[in-house]
mmCIF file of the N, C-alpha and C atoms, coordinates in Angstrom:
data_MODEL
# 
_entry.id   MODEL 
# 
loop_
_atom_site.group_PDB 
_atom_site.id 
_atom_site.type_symbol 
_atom_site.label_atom_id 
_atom_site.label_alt_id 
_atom_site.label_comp_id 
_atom_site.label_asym_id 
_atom_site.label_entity_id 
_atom_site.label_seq_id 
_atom_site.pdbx_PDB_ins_code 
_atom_site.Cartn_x 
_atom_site.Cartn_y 
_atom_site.Cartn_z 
_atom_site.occupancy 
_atom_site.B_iso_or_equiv 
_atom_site.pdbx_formal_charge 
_atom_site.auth_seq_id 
_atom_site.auth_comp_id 
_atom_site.auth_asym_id 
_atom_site.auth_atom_id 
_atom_site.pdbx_PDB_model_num 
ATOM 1   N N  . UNK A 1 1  ? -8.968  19.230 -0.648  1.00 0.00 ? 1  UNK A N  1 
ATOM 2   C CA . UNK A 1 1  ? -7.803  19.716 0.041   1.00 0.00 ? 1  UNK A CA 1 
ATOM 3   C C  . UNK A 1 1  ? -8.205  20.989 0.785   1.00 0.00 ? 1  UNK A C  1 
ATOM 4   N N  . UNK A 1 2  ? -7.425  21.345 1.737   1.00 0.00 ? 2  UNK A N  1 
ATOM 5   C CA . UNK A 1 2  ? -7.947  22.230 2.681   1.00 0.00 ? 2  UNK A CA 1 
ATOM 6   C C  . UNK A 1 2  ? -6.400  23.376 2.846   1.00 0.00 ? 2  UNK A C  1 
ATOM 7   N N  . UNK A 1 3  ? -6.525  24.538 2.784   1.00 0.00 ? 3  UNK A N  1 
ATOM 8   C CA . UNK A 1 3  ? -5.571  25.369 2.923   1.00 0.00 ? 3  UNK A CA 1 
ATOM 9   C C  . UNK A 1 3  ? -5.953  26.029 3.934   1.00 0.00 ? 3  UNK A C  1 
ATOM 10  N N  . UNK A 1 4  ? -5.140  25.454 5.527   1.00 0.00 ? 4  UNK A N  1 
ATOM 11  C CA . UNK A 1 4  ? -5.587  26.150 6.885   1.00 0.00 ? 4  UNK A CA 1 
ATOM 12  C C  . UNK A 1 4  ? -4.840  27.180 7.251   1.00 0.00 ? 4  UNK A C  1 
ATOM 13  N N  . UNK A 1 5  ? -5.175  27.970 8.657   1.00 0.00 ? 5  UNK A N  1 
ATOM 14  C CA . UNK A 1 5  ? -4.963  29.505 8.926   1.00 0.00 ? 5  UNK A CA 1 
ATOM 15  C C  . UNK A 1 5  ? -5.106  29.066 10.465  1.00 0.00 ? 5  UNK A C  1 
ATOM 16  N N  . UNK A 1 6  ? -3.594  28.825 11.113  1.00 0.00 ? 6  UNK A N  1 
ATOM 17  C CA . UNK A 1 6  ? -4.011  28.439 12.618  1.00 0.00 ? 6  UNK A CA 1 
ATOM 18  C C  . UNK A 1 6  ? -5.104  29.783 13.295  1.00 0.00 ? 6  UNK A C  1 
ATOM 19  N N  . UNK A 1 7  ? -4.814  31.070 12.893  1.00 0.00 ? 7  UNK A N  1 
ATOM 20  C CA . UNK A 1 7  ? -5.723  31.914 13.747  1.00 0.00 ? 7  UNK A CA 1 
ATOM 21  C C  . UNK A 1 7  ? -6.271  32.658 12.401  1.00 0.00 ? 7  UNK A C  1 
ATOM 22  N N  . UNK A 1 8  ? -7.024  31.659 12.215  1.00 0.00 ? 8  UNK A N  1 
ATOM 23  C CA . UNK A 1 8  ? -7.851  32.176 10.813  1.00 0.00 ? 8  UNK A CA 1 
ATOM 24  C C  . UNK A 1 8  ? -9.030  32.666 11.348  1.00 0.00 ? 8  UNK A C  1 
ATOM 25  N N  . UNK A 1 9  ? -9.627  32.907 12.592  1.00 0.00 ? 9  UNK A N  1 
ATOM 26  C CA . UNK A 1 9  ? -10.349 32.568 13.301  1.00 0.00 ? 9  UNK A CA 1 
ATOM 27  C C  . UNK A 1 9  ? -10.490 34.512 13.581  1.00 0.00 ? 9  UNK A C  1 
ATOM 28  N N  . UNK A 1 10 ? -9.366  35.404 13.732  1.00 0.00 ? 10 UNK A N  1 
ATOM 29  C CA . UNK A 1 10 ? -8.867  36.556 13.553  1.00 0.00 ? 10 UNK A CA 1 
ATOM 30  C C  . UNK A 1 10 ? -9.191  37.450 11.880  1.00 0.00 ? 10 UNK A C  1 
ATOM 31  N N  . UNK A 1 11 ? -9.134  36.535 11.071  1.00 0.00 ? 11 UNK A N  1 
ATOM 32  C CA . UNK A 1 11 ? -8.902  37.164 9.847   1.00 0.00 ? 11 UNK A CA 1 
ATOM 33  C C  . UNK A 1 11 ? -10.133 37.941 9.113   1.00 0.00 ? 11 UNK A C  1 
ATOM 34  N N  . UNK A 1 12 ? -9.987  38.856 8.948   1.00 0.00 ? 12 UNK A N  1 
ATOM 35  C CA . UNK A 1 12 ? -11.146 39.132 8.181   1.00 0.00 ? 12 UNK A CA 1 
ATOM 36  C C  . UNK A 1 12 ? -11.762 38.392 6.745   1.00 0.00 ? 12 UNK A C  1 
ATOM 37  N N  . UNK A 1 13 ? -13.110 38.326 7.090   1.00 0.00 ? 13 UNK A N  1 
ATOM 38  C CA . UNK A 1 13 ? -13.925 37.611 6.345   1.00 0.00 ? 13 UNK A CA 1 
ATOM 39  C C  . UNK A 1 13 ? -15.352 37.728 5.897   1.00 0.00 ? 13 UNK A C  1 
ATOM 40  N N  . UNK A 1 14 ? -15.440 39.189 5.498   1.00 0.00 ? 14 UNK A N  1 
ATOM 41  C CA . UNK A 1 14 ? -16.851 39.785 4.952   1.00 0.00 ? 14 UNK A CA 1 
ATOM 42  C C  . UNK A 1 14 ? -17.279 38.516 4.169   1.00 0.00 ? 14 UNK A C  1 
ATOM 43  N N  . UNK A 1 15 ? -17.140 37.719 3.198   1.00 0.00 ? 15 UNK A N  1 
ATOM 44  C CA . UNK A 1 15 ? -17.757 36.577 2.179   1.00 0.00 ? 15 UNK A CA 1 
ATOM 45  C C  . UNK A 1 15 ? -18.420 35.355 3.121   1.00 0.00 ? 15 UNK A C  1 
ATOM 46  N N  . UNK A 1 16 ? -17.746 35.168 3.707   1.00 0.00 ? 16 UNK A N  1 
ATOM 47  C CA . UNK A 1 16 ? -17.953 33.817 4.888   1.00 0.00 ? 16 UNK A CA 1 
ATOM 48  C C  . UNK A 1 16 ? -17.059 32.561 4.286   1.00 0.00 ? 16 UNK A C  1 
ATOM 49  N N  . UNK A 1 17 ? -15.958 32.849 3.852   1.00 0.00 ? 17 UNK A N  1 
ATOM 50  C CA . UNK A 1 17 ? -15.305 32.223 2.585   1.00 0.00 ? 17 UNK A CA 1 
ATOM 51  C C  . UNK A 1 17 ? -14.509 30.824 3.707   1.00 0.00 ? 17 UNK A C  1 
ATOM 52  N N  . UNK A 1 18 ? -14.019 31.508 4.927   1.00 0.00 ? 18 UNK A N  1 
ATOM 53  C CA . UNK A 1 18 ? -13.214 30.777 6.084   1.00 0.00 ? 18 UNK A CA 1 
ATOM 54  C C  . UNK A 1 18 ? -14.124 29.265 6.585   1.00 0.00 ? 18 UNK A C  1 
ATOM 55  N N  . UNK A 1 19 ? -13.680 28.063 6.329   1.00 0.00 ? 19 UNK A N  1 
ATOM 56  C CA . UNK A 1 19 ? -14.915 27.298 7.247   1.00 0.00 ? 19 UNK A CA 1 
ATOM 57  C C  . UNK A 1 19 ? -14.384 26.438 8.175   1.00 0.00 ? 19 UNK A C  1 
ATOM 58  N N  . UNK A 1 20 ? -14.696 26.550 9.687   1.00 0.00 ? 20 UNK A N  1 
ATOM 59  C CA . UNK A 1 20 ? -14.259 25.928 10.985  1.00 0.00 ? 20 UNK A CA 1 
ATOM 60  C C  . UNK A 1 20 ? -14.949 26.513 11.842  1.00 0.00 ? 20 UNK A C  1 
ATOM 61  N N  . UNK A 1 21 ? -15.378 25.881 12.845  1.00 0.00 ? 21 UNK A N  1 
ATOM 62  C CA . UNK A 1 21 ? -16.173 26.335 14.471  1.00 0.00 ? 21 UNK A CA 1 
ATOM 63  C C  . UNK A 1 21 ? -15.533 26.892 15.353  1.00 0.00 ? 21 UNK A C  1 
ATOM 64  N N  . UNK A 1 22 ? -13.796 26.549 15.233  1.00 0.00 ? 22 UNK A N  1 
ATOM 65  C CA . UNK A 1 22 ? -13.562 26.444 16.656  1.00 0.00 ? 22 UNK A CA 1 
ATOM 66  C C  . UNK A 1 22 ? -13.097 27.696 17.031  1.00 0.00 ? 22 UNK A C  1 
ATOM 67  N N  . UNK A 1 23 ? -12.077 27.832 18.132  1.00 0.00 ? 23 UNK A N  1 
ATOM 68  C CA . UNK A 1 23 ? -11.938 28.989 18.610  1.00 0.00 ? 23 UNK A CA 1 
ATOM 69  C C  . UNK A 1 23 ? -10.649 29.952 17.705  1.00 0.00 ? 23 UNK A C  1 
ATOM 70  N N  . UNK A 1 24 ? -9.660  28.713 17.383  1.00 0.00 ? 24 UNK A N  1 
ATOM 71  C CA . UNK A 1 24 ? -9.031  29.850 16.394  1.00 0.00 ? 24 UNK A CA 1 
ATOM 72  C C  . UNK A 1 24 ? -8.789  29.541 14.691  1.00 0.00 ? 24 UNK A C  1 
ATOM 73  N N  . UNK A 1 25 ? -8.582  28.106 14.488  1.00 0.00 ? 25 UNK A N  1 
ATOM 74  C CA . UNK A 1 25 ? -8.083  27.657 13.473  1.00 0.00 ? 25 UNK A CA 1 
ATOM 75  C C  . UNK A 1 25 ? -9.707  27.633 12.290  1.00 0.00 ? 25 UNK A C  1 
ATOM 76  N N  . UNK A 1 26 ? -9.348  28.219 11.197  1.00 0.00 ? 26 UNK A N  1 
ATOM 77  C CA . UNK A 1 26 ? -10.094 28.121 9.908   1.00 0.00 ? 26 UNK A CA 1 
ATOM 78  C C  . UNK A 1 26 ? -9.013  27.462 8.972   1.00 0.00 ? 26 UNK A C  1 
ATOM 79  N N  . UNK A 1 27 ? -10.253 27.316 7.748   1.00 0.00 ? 27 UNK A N  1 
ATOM 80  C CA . UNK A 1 27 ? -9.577  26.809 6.598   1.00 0.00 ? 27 UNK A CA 1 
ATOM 81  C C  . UNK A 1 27 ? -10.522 27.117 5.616   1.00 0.00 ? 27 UNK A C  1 
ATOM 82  N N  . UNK A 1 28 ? -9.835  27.180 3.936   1.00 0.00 ? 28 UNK A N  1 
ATOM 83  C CA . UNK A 1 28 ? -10.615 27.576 2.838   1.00 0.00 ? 28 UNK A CA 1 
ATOM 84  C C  . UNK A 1 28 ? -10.552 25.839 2.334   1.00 0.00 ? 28 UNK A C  1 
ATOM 85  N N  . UNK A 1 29 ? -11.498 25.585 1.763   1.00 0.00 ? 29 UNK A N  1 
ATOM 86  C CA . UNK A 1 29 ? -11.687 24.079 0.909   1.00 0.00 ? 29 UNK A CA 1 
ATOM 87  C C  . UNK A 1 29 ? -11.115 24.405 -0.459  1.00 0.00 ? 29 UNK A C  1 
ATOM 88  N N  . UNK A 1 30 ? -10.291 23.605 -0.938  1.00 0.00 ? 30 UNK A N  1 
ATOM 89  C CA . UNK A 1 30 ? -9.940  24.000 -2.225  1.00 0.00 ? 30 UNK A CA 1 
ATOM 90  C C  . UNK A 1 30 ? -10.619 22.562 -2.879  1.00 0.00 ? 30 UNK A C  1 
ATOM 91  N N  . UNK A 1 31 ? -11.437 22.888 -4.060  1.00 0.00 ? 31 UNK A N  1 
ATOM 92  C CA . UNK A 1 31 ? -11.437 21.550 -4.415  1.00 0.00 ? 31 UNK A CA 1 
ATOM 93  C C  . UNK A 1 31 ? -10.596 21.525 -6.068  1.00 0.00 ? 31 UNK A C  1 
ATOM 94  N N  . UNK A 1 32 ? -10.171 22.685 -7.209  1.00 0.00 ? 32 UNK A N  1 
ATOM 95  C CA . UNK A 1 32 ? -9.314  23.015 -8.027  1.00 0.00 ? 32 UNK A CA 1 
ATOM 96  C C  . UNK A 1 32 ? -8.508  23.523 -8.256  1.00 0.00 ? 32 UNK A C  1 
ATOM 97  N N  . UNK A 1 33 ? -7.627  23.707 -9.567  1.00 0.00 ? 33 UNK A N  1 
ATOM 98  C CA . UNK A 1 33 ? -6.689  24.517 -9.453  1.00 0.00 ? 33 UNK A CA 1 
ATOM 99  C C  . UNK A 1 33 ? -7.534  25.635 -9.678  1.00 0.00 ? 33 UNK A C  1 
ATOM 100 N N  . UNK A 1 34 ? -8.643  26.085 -10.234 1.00 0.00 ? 34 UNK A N  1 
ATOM 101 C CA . UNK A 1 34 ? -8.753  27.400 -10.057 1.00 0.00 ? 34 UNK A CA 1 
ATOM 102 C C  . UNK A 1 34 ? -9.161  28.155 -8.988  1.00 0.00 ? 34 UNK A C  1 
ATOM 103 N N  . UNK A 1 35 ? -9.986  27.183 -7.594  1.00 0.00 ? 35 UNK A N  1 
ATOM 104 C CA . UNK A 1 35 ? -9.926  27.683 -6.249  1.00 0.00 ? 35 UNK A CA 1 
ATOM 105 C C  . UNK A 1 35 ? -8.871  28.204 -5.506  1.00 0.00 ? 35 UNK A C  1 
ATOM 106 N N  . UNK A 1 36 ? -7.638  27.866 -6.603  1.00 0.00 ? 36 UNK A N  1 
ATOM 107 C CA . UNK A 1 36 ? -6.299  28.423 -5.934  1.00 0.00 ? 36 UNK A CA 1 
ATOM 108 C C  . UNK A 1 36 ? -6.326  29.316 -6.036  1.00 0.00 ? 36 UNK A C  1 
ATOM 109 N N  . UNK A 1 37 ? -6.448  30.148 -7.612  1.00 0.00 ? 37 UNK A N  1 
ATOM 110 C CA . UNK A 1 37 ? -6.066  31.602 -7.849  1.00 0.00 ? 37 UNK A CA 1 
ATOM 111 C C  . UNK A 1 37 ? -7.535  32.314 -7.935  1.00 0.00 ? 37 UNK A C  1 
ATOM 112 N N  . UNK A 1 38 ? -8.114  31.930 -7.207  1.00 0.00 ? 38 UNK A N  1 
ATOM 113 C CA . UNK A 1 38 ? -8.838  33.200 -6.637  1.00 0.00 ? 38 UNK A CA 1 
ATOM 114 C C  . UNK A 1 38 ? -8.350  34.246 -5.771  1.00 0.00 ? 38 UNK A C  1 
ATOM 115 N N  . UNK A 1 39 ? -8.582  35.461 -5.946  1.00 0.00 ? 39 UNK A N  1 
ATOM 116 C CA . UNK A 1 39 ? -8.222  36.855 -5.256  1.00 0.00 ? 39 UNK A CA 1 
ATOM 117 C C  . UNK A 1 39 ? -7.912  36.672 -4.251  1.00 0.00 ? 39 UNK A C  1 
ATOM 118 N N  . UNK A 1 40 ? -9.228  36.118 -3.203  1.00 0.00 ? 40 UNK A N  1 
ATOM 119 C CA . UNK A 1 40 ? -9.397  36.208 -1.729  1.00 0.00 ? 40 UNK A CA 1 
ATOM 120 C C  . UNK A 1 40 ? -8.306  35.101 -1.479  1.00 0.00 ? 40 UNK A C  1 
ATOM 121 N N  . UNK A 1 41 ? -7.928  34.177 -2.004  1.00 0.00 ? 41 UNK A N  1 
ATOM 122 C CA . UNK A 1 41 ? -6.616  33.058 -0.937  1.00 0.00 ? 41 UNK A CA 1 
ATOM 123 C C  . UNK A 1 41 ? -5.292  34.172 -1.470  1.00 0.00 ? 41 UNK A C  1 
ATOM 124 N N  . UNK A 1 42 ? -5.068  34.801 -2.227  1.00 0.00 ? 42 UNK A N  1 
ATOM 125 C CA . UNK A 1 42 ? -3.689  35.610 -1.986  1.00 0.00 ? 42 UNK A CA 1 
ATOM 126 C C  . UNK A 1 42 ? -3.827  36.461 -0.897  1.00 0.00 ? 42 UNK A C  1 
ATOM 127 N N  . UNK A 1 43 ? -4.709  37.121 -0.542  1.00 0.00 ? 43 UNK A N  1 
ATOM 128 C CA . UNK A 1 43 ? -5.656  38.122 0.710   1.00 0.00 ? 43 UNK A CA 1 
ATOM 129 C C  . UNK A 1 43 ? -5.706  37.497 2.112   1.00 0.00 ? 43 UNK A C  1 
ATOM 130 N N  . UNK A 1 44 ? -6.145  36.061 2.100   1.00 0.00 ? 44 UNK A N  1 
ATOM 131 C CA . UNK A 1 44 ? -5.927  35.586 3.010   1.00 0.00 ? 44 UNK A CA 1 
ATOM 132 C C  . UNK A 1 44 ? -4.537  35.448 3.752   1.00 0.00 ? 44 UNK A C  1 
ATOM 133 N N  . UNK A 1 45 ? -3.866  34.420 2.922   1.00 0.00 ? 45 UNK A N  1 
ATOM 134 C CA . UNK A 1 45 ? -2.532  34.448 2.732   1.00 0.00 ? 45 UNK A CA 1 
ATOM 135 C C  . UNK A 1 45 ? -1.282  35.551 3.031   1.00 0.00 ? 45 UNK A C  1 
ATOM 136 N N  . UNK A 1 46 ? -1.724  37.044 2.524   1.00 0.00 ? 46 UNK A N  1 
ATOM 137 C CA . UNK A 1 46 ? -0.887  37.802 2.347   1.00 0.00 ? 46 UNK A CA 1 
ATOM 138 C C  . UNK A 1 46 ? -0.907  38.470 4.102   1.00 0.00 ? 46 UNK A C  1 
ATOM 139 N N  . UNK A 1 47 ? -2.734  38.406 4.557   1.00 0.00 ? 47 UNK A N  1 
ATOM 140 C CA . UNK A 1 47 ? -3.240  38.918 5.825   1.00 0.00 ? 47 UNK A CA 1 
ATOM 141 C C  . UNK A 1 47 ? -2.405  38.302 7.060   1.00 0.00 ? 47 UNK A C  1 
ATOM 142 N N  . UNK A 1 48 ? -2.454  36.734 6.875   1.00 0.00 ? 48 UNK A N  1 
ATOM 143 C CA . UNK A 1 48 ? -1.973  36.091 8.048   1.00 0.00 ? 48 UNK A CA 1 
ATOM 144 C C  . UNK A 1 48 ? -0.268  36.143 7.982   1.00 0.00 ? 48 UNK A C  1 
ATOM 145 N N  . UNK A 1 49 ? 0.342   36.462 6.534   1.00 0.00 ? 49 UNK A N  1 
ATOM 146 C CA . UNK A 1 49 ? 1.856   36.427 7.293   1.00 0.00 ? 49 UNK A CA 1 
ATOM 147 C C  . UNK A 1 49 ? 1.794   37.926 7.658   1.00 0.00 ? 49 UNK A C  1 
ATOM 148 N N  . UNK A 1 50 ? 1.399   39.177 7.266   1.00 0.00 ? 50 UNK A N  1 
ATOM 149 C CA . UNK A 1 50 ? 1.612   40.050 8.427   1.00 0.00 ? 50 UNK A CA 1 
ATOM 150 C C  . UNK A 1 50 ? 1.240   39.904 9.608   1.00 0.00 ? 50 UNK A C  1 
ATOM 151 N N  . UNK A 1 51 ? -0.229  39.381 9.949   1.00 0.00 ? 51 UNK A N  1 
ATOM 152 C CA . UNK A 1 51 ? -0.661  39.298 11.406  1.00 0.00 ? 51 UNK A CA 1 
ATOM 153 C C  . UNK A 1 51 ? 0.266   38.255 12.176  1.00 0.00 ? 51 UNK A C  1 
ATOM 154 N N  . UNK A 1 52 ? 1.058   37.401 11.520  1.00 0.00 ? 52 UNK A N  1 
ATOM 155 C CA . UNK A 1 52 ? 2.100   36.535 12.024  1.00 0.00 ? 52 UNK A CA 1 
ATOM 156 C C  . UNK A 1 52 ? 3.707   37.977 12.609  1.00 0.00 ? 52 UNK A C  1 
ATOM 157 N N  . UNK A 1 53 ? 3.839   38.739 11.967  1.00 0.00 ? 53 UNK A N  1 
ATOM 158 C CA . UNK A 1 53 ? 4.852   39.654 11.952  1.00 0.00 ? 53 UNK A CA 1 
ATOM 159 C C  . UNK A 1 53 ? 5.299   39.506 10.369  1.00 0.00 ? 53 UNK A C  1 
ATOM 160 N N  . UNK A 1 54 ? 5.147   39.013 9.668   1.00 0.00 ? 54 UNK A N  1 
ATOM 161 C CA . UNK A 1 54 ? 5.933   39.150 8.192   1.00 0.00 ? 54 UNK A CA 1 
ATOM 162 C C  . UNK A 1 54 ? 6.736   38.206 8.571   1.00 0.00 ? 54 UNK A C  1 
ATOM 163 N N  . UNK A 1 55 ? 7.334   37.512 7.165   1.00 0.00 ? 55 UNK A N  1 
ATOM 164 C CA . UNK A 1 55 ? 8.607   36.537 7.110   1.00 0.00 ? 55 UNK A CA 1 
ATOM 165 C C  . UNK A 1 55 ? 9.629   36.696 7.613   1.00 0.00 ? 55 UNK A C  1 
ATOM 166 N N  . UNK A 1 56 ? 9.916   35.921 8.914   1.00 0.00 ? 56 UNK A N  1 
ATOM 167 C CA . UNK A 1 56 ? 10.788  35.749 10.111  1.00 0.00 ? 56 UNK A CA 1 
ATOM 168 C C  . UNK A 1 56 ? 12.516  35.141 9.241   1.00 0.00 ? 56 UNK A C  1 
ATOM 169 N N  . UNK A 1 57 ? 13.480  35.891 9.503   1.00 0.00 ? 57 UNK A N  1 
ATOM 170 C CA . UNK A 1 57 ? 14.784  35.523 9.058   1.00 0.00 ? 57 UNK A CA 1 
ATOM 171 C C  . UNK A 1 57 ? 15.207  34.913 10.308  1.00 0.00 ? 57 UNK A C  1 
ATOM 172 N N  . UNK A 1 58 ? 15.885  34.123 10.250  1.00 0.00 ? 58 UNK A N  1 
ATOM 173 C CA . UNK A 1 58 ? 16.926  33.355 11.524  1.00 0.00 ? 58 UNK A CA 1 
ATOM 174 C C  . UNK A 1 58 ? 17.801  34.272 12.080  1.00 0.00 ? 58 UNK A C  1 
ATOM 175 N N  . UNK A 1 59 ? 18.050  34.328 13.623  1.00 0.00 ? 59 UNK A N  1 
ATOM 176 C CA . UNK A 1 59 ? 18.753  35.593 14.100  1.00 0.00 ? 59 UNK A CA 1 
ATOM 177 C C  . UNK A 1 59 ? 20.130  34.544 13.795  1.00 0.00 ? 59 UNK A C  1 
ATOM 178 N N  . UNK A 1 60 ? 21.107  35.522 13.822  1.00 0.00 ? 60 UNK A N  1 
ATOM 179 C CA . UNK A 1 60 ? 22.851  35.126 13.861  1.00 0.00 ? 60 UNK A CA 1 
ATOM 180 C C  . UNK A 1 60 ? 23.029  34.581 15.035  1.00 0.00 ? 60 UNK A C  1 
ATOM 181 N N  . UNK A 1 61 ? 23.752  33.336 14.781  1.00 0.00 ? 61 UNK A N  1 
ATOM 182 C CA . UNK A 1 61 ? 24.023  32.349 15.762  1.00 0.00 ? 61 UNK A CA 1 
ATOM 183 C C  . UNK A 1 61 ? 22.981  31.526 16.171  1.00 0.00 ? 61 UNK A C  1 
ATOM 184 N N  . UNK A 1 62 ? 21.857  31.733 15.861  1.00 0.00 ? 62 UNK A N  1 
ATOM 185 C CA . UNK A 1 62 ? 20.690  30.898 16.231  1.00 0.00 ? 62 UNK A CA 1 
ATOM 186 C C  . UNK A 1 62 ? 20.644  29.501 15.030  1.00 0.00 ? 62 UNK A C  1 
ATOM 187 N N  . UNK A 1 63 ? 20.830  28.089 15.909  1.00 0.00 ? 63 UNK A N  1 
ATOM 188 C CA . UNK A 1 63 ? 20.887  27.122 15.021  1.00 0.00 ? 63 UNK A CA 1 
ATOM 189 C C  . UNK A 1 63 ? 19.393  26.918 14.626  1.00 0.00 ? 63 UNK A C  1 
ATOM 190 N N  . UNK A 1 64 ? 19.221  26.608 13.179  1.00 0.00 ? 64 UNK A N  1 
ATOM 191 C CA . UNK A 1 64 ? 18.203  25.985 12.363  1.00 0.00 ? 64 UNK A CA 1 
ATOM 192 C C  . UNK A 1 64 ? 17.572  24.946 12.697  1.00 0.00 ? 64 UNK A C  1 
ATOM 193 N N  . UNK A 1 65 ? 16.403  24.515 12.321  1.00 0.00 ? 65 UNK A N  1 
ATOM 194 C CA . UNK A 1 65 ? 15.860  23.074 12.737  1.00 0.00 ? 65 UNK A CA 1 
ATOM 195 C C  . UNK A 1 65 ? 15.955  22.323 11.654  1.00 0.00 ? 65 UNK A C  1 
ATOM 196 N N  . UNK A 1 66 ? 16.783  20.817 11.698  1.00 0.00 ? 66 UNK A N  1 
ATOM 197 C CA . UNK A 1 66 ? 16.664  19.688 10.344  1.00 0.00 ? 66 UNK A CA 1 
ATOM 198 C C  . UNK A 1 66 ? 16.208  18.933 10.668  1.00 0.00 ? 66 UNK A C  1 
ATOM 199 N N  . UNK A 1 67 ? 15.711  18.537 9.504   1.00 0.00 ? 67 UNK A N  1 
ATOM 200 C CA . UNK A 1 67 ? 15.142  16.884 9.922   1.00 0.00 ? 67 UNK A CA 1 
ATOM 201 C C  . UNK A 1 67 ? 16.252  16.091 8.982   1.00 0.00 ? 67 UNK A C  1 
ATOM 202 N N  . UNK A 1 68 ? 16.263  14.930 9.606   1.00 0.00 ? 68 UNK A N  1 
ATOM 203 C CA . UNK A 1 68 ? 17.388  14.001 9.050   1.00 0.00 ? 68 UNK A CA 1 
ATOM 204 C C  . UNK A 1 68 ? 16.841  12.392 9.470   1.00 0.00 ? 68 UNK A C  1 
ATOM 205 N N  . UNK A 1 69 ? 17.253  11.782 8.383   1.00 0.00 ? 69 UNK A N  1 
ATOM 206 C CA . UNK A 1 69 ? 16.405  10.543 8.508   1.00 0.00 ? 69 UNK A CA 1 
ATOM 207 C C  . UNK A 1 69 ? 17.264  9.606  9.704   1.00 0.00 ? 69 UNK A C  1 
ATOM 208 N N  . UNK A 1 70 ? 16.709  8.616  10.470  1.00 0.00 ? 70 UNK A N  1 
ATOM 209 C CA . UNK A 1 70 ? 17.323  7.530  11.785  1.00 0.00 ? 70 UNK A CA 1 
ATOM 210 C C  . UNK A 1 70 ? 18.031  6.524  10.979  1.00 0.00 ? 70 UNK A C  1 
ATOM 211 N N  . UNK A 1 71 ? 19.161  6.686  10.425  1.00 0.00 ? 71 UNK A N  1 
ATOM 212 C CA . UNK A 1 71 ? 19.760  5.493  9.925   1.00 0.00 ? 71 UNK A CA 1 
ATOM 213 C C  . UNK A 1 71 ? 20.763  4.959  10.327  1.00 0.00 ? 71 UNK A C  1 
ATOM 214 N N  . UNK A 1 72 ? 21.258  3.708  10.886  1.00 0.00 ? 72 UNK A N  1 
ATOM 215 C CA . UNK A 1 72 ? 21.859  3.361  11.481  1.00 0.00 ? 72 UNK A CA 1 
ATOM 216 C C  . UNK A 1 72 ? 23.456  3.601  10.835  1.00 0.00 ? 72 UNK A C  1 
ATOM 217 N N  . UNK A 1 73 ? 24.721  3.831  11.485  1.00 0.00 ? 73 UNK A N  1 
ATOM 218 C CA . UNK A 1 73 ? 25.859  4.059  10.656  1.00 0.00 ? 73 UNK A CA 1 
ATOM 219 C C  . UNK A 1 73 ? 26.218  2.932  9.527   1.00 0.00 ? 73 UNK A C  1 
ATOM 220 N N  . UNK A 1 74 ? 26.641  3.377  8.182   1.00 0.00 ? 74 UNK A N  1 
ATOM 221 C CA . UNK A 1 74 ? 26.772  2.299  7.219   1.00 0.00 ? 74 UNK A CA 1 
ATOM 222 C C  . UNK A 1 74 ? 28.132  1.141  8.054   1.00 0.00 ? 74 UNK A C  1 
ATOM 223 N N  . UNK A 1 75 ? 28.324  0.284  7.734   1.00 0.00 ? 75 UNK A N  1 
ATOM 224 C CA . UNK A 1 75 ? 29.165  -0.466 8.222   1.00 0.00 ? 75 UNK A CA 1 
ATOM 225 C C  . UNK A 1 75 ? 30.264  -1.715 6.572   1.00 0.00 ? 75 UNK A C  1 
ATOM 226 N N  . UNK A 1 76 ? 31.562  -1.000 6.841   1.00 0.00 ? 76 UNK A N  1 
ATOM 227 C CA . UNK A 1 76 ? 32.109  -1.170 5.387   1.00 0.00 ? 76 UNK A CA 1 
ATOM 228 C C  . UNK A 1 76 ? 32.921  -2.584 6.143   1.00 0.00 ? 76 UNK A C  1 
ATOM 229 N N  . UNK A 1 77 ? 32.874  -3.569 5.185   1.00 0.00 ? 77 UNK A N  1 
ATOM 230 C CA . UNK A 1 77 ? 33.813  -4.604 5.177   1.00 0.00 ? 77 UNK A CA 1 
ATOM 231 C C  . UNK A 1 77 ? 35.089  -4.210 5.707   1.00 0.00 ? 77 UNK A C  1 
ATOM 232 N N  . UNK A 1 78 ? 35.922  -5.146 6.563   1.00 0.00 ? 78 UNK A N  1 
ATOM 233 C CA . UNK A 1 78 ? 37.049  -4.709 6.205   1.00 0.00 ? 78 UNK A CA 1 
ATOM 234 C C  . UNK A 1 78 ? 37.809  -5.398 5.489   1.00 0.00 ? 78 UNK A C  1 
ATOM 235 N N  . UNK A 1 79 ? 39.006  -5.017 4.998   1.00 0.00 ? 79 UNK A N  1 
ATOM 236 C CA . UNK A 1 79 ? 39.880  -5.403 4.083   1.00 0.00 ? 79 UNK A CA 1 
ATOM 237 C C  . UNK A 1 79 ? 41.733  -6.152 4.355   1.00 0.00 ? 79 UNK A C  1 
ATOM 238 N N  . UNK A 1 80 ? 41.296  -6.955 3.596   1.00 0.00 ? 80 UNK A N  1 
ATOM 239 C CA . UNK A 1 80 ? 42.380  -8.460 4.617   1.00 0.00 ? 80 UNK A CA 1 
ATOM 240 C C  . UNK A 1 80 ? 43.070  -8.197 3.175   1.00 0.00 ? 80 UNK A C  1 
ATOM 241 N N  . UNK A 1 81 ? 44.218  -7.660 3.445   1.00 0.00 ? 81 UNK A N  1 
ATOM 242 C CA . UNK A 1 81 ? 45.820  -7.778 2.732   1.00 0.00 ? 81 UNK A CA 1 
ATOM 243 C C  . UNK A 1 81 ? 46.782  -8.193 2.909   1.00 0.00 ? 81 UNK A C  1 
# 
C-alpha cells in the first residue's frame, strides 16, 4: 500500500524516505501496520496539511460536494379499491 503526497515532491526529506520521479507527487510504501506508526509519516502528514493551508472549513452558504448513488425512482404499485 502506498500513502501519497500530491506535492510530496516539496516536502522535506533528509532520510530519502519519499519514493517517486516525477515532478510533484511522492509516496511512502507502507508494507505494515508498524510502517504506519513510524515518526516520520505523522511528520509527513502533519507537513503537507500545513503546506496545504491547514484544515479547510466550508465557507457559509457554500454548498458541499455528495456523492449519491444513480438509482432510478422506486416505482410503488398502485392500489385498486
Amino acid at each position: 500500500m502506498n500513502l501519497g503526497f500530491n506535492y510530496g515532491a516539496t516536502l522535506r526529506d533528509p532520510d530519502g524516505v519519499l519514493v517517486g520521479s516525477g515532478k510533484q507527487v511522492r509516496h511512502i510504501k507502507i508494507f505494515n501496520d508498524t510502517d504506519l506508526r513510524r515518526s516520520y509519516v505523522r511528520e509527513f502528514i502533519l507537513e503537507a496539511i500545513a503546506q496545504a493551508g491547514g484544515p479547510q472549513q466550508p465557507a457559509a452558504g457554500v454548498p458541499e460536494s455528495q456523492v449519491r448513488g444513480n438509482y432510478p425512482k422506486k416505482r410503488r404499485p398502485v392500489r385498486k379499491d
